[in-house]
N, C-alpha and C positions, 0 to 999 in steps of 0.2 A: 867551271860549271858544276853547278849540284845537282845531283841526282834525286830526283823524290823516290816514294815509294811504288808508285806507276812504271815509274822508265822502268827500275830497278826489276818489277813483276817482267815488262816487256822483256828484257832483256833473258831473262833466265829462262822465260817461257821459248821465246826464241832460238835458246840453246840446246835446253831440251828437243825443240822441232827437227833440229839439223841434226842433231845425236841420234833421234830416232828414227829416220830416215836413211842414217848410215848404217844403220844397223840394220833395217827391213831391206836395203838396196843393195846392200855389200855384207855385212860380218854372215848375218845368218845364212843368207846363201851361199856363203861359202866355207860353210861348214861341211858342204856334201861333198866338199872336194879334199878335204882332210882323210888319211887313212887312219883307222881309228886311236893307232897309238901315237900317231900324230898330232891328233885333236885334242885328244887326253893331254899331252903337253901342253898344248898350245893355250886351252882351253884356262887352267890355271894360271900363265901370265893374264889371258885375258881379263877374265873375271877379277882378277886384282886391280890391273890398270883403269877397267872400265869402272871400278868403283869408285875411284879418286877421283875420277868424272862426275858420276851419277849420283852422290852420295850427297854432297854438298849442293848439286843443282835440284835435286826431289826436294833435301829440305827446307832451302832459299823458298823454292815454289810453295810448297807445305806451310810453311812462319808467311810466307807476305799474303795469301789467300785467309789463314787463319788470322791475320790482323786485322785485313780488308774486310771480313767479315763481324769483325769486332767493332770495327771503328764505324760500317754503315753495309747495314742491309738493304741489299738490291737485289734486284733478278740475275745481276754478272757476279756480283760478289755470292750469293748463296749459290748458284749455280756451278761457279769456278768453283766455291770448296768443294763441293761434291765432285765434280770430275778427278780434281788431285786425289780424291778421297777413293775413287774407284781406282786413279792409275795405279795407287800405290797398295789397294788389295788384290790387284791382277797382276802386278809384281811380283806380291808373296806370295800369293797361291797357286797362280800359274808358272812364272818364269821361272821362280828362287827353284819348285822343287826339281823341273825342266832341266837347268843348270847344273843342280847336284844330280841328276841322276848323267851327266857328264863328268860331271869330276869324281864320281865314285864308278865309270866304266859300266855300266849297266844301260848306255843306251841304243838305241836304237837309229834306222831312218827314220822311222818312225817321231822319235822324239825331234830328232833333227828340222822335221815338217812341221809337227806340232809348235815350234818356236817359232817356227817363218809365218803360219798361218793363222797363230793366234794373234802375234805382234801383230796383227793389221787394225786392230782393236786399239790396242796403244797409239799405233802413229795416226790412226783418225781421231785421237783423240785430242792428244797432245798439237796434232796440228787445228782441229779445228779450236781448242782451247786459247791457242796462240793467235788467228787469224779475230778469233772473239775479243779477246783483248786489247787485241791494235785497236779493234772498230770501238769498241767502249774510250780506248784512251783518246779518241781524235774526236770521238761526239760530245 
């Protein structure tokens, strides 16, 4: 069976949903349970591991939105790019610096909350982005 460039969107979008969902349900909150030298360790496998993940699923997302919107302008296609387009400056601006101010020991509970409570933004995102896409690919 071949894959077009639809399932292909589906699909990565859909992974992203379940990624981001573990991580508002599970990782970040349970970063409060980490003691902080604990976290510090922990924190740098994480951030490693989860990149080999997220790194290649952003971009996939990122290239087939920036295609779809090449190949045919629509309300889902402009719309989608602009959402990927926001997930991925609320990544760098918000989480990246979030992140490092963990792996360089300088955070807080503070920061800790910050991550759990902004991420809500993201997984309404990414999910409603993905719930969008199904309904676009089945009409």
């Amino acid at each position: 069976m071949k894959m077009d460039l639809e399932q292909l969107r589906i699909l990565i979008d859909f992974g992203l949903v379940v990624l981001i969902w573990m991580v508002q349900l599970l990782i970040y909150p349970s970063f409060k349970h980490f003691p902080p030298n604990a976290l510090l360790k922990w924190h740098s496998r994480y951030t490693f591991n989860m990149a080999v993940i997220v790194i290649p699923l952003m971009f996939g997302q990122l290239i087939i939105y920036a295609i779809q919107i090449y190949q045919n302008q629509t309300v889902f296609s402009i719309c989608g790019i602009l959402i990927v387009l926001t997930l991925w400056v609320s990544t760098f601006l918000q989480f990246v610096p979030l992140h490092q101010q963990i792996s360089n020991d300088s955070f807080s509970e503070k920061t800790l909350k910050l991550l759990e409570s902004r991420n809500w933004i993201r997984t309404v995102l990414w999910t409603g982005l993905f719930v969008w896409s199904l309904v676009a690919f089945y009409l």
